[in-house]
C-alpha positions in Angstrom: 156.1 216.4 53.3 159.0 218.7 51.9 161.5 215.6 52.6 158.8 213.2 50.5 158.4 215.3 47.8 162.3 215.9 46.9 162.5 212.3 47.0 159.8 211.9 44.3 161.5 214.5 42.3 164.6 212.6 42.3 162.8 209.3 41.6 161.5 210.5 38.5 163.0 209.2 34.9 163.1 212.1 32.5 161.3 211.3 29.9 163.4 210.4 26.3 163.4 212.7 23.9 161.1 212.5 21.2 162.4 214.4 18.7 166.2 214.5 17.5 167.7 217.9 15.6 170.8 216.4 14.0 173.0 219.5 12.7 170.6 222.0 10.2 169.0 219.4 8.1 168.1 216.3 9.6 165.1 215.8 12.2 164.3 212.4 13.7 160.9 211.8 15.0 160.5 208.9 17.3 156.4 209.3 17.3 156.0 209.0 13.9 159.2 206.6 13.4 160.5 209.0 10.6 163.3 210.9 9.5 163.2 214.0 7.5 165.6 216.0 5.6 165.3 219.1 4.9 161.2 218.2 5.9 161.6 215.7 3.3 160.5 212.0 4.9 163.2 209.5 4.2 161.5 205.6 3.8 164.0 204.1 5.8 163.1 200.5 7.2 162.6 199.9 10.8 166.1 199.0 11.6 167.5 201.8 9.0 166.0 204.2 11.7 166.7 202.5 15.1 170.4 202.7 13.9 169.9 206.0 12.8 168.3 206.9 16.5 170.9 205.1 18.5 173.8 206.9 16.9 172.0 210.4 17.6 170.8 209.8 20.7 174.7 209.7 21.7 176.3 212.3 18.8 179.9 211.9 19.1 180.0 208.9 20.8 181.4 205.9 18.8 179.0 202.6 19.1 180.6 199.2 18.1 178.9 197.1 15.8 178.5 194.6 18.6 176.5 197.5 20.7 174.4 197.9 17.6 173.5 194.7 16.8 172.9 194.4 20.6 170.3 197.0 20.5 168.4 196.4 17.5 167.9 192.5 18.3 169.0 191.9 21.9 170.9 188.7 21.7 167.5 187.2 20.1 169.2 186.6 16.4 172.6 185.2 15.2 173.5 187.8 13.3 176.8 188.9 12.0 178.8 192.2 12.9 178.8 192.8 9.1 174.8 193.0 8.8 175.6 196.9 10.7 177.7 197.5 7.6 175.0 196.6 5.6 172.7 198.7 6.9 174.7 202.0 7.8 175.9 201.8 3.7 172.1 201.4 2.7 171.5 204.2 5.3 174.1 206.3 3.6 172.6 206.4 0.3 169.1 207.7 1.7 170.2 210.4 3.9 172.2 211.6 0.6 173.7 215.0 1.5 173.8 214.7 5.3 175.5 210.9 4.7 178.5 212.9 6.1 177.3 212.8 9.4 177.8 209.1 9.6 181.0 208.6 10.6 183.0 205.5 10.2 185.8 204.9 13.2 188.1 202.5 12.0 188.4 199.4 14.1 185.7 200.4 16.7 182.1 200.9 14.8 180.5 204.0 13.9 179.5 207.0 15.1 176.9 210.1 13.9 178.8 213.7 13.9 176.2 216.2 14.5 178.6 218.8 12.8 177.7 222.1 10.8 176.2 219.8 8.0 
């Protein structure tokens, strides 16, 4: 029985997170689909804030625009790599003082810092 149950407790998927604490200010909530700063709701579009959840479910890590675009539409759409520039500039503007944490890596894609912002 011992044997059965450690092999069910190593079976199981931890579940994903529901809430992301980016630095002091910014809180993603993937229930309600929103970000807040400050407590302050953001009206980001759909794909503004699966971008925004991607990059901060890995902080630190550096996705390329291809990884993005693969994520948010799954090889479904022809979209060009310059779409995620699009988007990360229009996401910039609405985060306003934590747009720091949006990290640009030069040649690679982007990545979101979660430093002491």
């Amino acid at each position: 029985m011992a044997r059965v149950k450690a092999v069910l407790r190593r079976s199981e998927t931890p579940h994903p997170a529901k809430e992301i604490h980016i630095g002091r200010h910014l809180v993603l909530d993937a229930e309600r689909h929103e970000a807040l700063v400050d407590g302050r709701a953001l009206a980001l579009t759909p794909t503004e804030f699966n971008i925004l959840w991607l990059l901060a479910s890995q902080p630190g890590r550096a996705f390329t625009r291809e990884q993005i675009l693969d994520h948010l539409w799954k090889g479904e759409k022809a979209v060009v790599d310059r779409t995620v520039d699009v988007h990360i500039r229009r996401l910039r503007d609405k985060l306003g003082t934590c747009d720091s944490l949006l990290k640009n890596i030069r040649g690679v894609g982007y990545k979101l810092d979660s430093g002491d912002i």
